[in-house]
C-alpha positions in Angstrom: 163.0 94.4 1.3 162.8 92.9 4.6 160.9 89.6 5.1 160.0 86.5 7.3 162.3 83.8 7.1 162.9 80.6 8.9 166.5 79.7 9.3 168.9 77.1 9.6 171.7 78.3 12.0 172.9 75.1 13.5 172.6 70.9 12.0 170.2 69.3 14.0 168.5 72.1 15.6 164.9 73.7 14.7 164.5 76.8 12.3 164.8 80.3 14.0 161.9 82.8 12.8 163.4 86.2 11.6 163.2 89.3 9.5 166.2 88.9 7.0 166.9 91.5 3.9 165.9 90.1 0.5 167.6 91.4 -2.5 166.1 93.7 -5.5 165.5 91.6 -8.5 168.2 91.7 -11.3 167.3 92.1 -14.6 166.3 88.7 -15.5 164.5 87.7 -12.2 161.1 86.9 -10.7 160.1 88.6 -7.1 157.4 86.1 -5.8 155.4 86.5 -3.2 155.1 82.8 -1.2 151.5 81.6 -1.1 152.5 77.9 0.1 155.5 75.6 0.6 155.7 71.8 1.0 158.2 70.3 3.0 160.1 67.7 1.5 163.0 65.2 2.7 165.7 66.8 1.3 165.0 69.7 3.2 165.2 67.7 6.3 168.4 66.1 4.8 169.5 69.8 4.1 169.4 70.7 7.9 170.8 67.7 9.4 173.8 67.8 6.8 173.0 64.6 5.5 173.7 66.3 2.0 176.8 67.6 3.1 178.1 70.0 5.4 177.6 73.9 4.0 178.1 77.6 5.4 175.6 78.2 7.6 173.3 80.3 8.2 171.1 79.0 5.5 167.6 78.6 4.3 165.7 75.8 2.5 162.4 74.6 1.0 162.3 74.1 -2.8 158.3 73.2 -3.4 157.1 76.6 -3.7 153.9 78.3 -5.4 153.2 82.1 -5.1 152.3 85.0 -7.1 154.9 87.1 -9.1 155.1 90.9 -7.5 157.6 92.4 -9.6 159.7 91.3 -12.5 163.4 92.6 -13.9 163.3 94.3 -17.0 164.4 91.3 -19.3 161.8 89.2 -18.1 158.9 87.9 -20.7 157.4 85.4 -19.8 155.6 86.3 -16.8 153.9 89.7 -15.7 152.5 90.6 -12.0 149.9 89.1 -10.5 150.7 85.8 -12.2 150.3 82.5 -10.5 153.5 80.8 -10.8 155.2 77.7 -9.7 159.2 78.2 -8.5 161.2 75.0 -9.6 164.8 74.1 -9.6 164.9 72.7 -12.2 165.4 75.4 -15.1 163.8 75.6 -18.6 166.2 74.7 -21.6 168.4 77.8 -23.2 167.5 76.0 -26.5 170.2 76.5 -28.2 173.2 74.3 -26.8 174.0 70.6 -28.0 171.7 69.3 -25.1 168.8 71.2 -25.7 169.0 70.7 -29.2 168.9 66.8 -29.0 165.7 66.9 -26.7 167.6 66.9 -23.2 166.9 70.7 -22.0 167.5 68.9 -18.4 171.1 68.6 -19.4 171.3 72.2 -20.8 174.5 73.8 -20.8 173.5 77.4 -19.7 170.9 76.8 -17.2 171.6 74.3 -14.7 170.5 72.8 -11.8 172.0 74.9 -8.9 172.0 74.1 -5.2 174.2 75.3 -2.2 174.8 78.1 -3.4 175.2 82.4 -1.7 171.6 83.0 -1.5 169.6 86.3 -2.1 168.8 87.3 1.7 171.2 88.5 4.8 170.4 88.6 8.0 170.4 91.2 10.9 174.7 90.9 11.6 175.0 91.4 7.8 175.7 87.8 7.3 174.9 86.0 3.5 172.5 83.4 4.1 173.4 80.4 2.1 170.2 78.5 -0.1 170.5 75.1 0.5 168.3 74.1 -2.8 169.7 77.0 -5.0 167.8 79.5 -6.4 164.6 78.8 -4.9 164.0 79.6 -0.9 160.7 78.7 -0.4 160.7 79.0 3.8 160.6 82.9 3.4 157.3 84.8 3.0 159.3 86.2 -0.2 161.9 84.6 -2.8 163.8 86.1 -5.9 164.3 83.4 -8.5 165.2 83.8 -12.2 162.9 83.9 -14.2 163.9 80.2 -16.1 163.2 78.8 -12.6 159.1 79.5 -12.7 156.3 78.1 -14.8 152.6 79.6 -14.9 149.6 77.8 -13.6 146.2 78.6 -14.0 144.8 81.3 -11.5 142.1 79.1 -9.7 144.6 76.0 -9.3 144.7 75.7 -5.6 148.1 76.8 -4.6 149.1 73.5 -2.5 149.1 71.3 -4.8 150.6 73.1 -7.1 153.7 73.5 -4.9 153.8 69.8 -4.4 154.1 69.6 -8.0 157.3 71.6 -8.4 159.5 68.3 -7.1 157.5 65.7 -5.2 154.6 64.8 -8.1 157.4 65.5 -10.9 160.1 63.9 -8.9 158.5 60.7 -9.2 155.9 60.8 -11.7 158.8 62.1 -14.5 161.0 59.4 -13.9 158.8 57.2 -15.0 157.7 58.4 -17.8 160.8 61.1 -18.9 163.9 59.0 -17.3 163.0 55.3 -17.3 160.5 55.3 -19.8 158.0 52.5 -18.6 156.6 50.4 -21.4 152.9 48.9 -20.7 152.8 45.3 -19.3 156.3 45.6 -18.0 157.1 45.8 -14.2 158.0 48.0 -11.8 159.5 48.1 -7.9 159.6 51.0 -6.3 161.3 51.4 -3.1 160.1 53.7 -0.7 156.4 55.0 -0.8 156.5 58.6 0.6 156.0 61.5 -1.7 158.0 60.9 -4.8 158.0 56.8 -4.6 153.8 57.5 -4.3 154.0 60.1 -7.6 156.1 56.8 -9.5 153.7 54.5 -8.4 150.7 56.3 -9.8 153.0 57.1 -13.2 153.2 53.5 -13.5 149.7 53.1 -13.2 148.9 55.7 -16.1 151.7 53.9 -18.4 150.0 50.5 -18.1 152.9 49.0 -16.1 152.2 45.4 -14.5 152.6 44.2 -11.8 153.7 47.9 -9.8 155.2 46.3 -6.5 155.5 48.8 -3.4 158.0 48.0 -0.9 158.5 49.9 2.0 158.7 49.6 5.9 155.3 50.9 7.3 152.0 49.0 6.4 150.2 52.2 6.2 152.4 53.8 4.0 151.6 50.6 1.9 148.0 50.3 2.2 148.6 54.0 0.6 150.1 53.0 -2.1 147.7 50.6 -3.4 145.3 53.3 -3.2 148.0 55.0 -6.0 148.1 52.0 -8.0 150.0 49.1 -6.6 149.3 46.0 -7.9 151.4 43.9 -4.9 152.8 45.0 -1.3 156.1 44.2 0.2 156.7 45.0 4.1 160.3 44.7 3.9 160.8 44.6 7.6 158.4 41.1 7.7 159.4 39.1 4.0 163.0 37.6 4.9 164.4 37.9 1.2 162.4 41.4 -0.4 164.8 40.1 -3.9 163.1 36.8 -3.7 159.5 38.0 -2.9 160.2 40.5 -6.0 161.7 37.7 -8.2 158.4 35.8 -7.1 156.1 38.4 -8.1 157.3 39.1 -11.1 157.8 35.2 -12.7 160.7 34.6 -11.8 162.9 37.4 -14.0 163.0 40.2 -11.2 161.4 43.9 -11.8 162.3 45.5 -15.2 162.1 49.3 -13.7 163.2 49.3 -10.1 162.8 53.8 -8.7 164.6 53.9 -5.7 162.9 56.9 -3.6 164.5 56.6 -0.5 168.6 57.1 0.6 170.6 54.7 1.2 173.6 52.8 -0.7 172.1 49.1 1.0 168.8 49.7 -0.2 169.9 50.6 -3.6 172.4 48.0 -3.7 169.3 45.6 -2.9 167.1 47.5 -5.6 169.6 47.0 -7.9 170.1 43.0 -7.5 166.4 43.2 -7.5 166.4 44.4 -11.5 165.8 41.8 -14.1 168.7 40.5 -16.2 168.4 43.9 -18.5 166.7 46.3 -16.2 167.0 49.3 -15.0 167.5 51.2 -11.9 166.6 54.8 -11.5 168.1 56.2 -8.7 166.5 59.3 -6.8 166.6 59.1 -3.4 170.5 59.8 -2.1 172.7 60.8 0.6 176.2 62.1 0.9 178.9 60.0 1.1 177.4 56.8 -0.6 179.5 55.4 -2.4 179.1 52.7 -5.2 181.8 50.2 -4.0 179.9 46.9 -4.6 179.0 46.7 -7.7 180.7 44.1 -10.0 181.0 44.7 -14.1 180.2 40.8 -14.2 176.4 42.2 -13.0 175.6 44.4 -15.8 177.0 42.3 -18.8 173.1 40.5 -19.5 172.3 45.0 -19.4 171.1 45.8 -16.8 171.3 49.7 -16.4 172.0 51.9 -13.5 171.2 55.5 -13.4 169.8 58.8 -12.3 166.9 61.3 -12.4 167.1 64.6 -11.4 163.3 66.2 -10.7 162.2 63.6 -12.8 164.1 65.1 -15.9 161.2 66.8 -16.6 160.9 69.9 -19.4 159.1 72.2 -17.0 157.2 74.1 -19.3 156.0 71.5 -21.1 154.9 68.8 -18.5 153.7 70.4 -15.7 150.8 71.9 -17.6 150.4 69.0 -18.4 150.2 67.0 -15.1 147.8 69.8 -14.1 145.4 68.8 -16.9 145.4 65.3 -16.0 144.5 65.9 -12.3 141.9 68.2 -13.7 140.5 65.2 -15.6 140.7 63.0 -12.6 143.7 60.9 -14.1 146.2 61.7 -11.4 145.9 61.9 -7.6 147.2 65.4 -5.7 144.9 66.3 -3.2 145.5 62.5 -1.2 150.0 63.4 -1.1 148.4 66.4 1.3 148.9 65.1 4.9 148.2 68.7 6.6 147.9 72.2 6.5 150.4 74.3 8.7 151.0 78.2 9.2 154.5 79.6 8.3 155.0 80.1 12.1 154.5 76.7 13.0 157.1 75.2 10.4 159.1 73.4 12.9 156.2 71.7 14.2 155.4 70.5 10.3 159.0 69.3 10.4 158.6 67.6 13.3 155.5 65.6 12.1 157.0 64.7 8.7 160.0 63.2 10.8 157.6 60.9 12.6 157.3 58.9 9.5 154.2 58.3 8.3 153.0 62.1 6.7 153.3 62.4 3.1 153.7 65.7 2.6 152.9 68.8 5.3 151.9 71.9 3.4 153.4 75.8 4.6 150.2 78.4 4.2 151.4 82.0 3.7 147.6 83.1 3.1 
């Protein structure tokens, strides 16, 4: 079928509008009509090849709510006319050795896939590469399989539920699924834009103390108090940001520090930032970092180091269950909406989110 979809052809340049051919469904796919689309970093990242340099043409945007048209024939769990969020992050087979011990994120057969030869080609016949794998959200159409979606209830409105597919999981999951906050202990997070907002207010509902926001802008800060930070660090004004951490939080340094923003400096600061057995949980990343000063002399009192991948989230299970507690006011969605654009205007969306100080800037298909 042929549909609307904005492309990347060249690094560094805006999205060219056009009418590409989108394949049939297979068996075990989803055909879902786009109803919205946020626009997150790593899509940005994705078009200036700041997450590596892939065959273009390509498409992105991986936040993605819509309706399911059509279904393969193996598919179960959803039916037409279903409200559905697109994720990439797959359910669990349930039967491997990760699924089995509780880690579906880890599952052997359905993994995380991105960069990979997409589901639409363009006018000269040319595969157009999907730059967060199986989901495309900047078409008015996307094929995913049917692992990659999760139902929502019909009146949820539909953009907030795409924000939930990454941004709200990405950050509220790795603090409660990854790093698994204890109450009264205390957490840095480093960067307050979408996801570094969504850890902020997970901290909150954990009972974490004090929840320390660092970041460059002092509006993006005053926002974040508004999600539940305790204490504010401008870390273009404080001299020492490790110090003024260390300060706030008695003297031992943060025991959860989320990183939510690239950059190997700002993690390496983050991490030196950790108590004597913290731990880091690293989400924000660009290519070509490299951990190349790090010592094994800084981990022996156990301090920990690691990663989070859409919050490690089970996607079936929790995002139902982030819905019901914004639907019983304990979780903030409607404030991560910074503005409302038309499909056709997605460049000028990109453009505002660049300036620095949006949250997230929403795609309406309807």
């Amino acid at each position: 079928m042929k549909v609307k979809a904005a492309i990347t052809y060249e690094y560094h340049q805006p999205l060219v509008m056009e009418e590409v051919e989108l394949d049939t469904p297979g068996d075990n796919d989803v055909l879902i009509r786009i109803a919205a689309t946020g626009i997150c970093h790593s899509d940005v990242h994705c078009m200036h090849g700041e997450h590596g340099i892939h065959p273009l043409p390509a498409i992105g945007g991986h936040e993605v709510c819509g309706y399911v048209e059509k279904t393969g024939r193996n598919v179960s769990y959803v039916k037409a006319g279903d409200k559905v969020i697109a994720t990439i992050m797959p359910v669990g087979c349930g039967h491997c050795y990760y699924c089995i011990i509780g880690a579906p994120g880890q599952c052997e057969v359905n993994r995380i896939a991105l960069f990979i030869p997409g589901r639409y080609t363009n006018k000269a016949g040319k595969r157009i590469t999907q730059f967060e794998g199986y989901v495309a959200g900047f078409a008015e159409y996307t094929v995913v399989p049917e692992v990659n979606v999760v139902k929502v209830p019909q009146d949820f409105p539909v953009d907030l539920a795409a924000l939930i597919s990454c941004g709200v999981v990405s950050g509220f999951g790795a603090i409660l699924y990854r790093a698994k906050v204890q109450p009264n202990r205390s957490v840095a997070v480093i960067g307050t834009g979408g996801v570094g907002l969504n850890a902020i207010q997970g901290a909150k509902y954990v009972g974490a103390y004090p929840i320390i926001a660092i970041d460059i802008l002092d509006s993006k800060l005053e926002m974040a108090m508004a999600f539940g930070a305790t204490h504010t660090v401008n870390s273009k004004k404080v001299k020492d940001v490790k110090a003024e951490v260390r300060k706030l939080t008695y003297g031992r340094g943060a025991d959860y520090v989320i990183q939510a923003v690239a950059g190997i400096e700002l993690l390496r600061q983050g991490f030196l930032m950790s108590a004597a057995a913290g731990t880091t949980v690293v989400i924000g990343h660009g290519t070509g970092e490299k951990l190349d000063a790090w010592t094994p002399t800084e981990f022996c009192l156990g301090r920990t180091l690691t990663g989070s991948a859409i919050g490690a989230v089970r996607s079936r299970l929790d995002i139902p269950r982030i819905i019901e507690l914004y639907q019983a006011g304990r979780l903030k969605l409607d404030e991560l909406v910074s503005g409302h654009f038309k499909f056709d205007h997605i460049n000028e969306a990109i453009q505002s989110m660049e300036k620095g100080d949006v949250i997230r800037n929403v795609l309406m298909f309807e």
